[in-house]
SERO-4910 file (N, C-alpha, C, O; in steps of 0.05 Angstrom, whole numbers):
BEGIN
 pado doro    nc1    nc2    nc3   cac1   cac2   cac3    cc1    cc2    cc3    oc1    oc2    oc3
  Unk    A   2929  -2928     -9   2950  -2919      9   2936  -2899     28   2918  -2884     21
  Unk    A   2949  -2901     61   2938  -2880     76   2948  -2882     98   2956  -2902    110
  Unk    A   2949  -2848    109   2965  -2840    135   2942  -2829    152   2918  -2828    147
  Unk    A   2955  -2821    169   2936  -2815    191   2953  -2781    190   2977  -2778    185
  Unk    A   2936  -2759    195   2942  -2740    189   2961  -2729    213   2977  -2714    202
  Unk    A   2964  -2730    228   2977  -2727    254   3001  -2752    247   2999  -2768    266
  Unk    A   3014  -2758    237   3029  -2785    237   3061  -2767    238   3073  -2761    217
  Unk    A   3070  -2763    260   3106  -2753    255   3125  -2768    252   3146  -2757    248
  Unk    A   3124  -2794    252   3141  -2801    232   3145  -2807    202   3166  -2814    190
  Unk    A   3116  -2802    193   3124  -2807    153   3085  -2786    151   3062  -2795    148
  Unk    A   3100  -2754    154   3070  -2747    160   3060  -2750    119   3072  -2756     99
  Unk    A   3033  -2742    126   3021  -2747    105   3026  -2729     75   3014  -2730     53
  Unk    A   3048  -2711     84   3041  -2693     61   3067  -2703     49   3072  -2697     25
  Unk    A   3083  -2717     60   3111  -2741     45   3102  -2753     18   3107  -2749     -6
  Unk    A   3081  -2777     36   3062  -2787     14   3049  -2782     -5   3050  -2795    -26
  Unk    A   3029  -2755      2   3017  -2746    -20   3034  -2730    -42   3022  -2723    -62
  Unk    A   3056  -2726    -40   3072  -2713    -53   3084  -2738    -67   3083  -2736    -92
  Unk    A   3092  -2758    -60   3105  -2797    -72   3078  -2795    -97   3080  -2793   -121
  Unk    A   3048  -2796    -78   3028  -2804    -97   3026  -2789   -119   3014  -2802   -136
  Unk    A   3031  -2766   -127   3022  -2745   -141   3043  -2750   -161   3036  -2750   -185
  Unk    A   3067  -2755   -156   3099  -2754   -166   3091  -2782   -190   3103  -2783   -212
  Unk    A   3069  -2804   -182   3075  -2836   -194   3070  -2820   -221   3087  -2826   -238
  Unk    A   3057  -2805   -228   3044  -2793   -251   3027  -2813   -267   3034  -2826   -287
  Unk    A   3001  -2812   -251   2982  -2822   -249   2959  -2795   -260   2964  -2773   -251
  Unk    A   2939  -2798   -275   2914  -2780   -266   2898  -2785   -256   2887  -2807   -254
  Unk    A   2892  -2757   -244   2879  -2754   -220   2846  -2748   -234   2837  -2736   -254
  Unk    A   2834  -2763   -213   2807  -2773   -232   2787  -2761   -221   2770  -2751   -235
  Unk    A   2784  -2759   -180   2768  -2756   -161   2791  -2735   -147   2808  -2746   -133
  Unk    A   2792  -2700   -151   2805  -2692   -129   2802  -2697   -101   2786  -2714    -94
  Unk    A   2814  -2685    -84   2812  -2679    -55   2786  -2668    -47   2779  -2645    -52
  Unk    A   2769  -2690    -32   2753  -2687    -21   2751  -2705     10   2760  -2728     15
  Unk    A   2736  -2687     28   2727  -2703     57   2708  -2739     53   2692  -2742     35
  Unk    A   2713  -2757     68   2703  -2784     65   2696  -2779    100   2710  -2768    117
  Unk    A   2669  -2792    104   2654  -2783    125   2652  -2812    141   2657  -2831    126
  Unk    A   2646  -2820    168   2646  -2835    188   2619  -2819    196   2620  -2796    205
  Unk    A   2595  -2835    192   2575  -2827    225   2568  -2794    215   2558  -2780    232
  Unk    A   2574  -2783    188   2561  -2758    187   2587  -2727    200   2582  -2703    204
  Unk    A   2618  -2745    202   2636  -2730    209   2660  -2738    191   2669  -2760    186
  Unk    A   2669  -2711    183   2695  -2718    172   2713  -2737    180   2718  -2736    204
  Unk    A   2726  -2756    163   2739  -2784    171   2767  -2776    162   2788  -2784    172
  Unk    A   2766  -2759    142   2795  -2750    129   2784  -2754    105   2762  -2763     99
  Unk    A   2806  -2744     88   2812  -2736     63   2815  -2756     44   2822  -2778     53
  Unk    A   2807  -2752      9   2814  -2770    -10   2819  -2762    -32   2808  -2742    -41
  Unk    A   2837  -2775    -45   2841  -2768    -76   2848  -2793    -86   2866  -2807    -76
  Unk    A   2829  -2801   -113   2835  -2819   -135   2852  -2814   -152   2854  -2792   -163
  Unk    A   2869  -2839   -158   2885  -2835   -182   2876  -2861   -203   2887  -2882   -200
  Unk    A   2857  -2858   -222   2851  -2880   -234   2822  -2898   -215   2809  -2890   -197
  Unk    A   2822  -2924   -229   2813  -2936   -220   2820  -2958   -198   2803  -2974   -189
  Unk    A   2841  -2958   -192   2854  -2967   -180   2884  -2963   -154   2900  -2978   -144
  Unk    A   2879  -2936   -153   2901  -2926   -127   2877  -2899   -117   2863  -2882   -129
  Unk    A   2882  -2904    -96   2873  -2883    -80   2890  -2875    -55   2899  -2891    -39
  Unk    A   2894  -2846    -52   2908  -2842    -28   2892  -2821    -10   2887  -2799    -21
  Unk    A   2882  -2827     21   2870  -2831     39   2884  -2819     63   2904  -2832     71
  Unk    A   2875  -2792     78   2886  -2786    100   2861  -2796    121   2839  -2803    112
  Unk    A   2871  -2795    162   2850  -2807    168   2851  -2789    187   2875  -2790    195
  Unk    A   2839  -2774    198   2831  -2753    211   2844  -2762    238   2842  -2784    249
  Unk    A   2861  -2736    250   2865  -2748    281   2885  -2766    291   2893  -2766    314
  Unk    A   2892  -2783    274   2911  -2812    273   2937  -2801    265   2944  -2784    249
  Unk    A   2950  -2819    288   2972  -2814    281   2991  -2841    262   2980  -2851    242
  Unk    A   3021  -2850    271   3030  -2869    258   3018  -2890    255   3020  -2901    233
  Unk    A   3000  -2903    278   2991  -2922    285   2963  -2924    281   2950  -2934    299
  Unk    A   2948  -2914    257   2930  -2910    252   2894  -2925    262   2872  -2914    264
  Unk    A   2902  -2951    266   2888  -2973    273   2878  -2970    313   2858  -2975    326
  Unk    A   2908  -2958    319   2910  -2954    350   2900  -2925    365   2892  -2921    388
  Unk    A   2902  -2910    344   2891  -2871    355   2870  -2871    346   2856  -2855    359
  Unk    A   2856  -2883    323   2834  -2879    307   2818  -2898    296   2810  -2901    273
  Unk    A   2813  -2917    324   2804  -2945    311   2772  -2946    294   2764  -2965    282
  Unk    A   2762  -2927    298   2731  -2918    289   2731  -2918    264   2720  -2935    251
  Unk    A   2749  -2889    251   2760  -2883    229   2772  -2912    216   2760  -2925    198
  Unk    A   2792  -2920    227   2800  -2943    213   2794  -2960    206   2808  -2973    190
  Unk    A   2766  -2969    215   2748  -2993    218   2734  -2989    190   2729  -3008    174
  Unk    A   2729  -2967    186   2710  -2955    171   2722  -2949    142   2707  -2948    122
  Unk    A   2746  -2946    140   2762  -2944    115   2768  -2963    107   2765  -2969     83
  Unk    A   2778  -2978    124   2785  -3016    118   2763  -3032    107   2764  -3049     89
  Unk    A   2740  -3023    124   2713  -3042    113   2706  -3029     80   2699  -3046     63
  Unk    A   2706  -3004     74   2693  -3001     51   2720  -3004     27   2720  -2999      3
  Unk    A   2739  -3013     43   2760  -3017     17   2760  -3052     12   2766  -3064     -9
  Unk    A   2751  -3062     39   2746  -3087     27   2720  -3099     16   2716  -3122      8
  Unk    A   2700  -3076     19   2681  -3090      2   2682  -3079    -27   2670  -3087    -47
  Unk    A   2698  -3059    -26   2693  -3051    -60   2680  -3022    -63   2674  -3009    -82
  Unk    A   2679  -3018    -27   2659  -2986    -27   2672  -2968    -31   2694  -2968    -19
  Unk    A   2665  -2941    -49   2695  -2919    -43   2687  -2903    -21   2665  -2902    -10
  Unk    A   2717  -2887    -15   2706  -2871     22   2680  -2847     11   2668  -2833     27
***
C-alpha cells in the first residue's frame, strides 16, 4: 500500500493509522527508501507480505506529481526488490 505524502484527499497518516490498526507485526520500522541517492519516502513492513510506503512530494495522483519516485517503487515491487 502507498500514498503520496502531500495527498489531501486520503493524506497518508489515514492510512498508516488503517495499516497499523490490521494488527499485523511490524517487522522493518519506519525508515527512508532512496531514488538516485535521495529520499523517495518512507517505509514500514508488516510481515512478509504487506508493506506500507509513503512517496515523497506526491500527491493523490501519485504516478502524475511524482513519476520518478513512482517508477521506482513500482519497479522494485514488481521485481521482488524491497524499497
Amino acid at each position: 500500500m502507498y500514498n503520496g505524502d502531500q495527498d489531501n484527499c486520503i493524506p497518508y497518516t489515514q492510512d498508516e493509522a488503517w495499516t497499523a490498526d490490521m494488527g499485523g507485526t511490524q517487522t522493518r520500522g519506519w525508515r527512508p527508501w532512496l531514488v538516485e541517492a535521495q529520499v523517495g519516502g518512507y517505509v514500514v513492513e508488516y510481515g512478509a507480505n504487506f508493506t506500507f510506503a509513503t512517496v515523497k512530494g506526491a500527491g493523490h495522483m501519485v504516478p502524475r506529481t511524482q513519476p520518478e519516485r513512482a517508477y521506482a517503487m513500482l519497479s522494485r515491487f514488481l521485481s521482488g526488490q524491497p524499497l
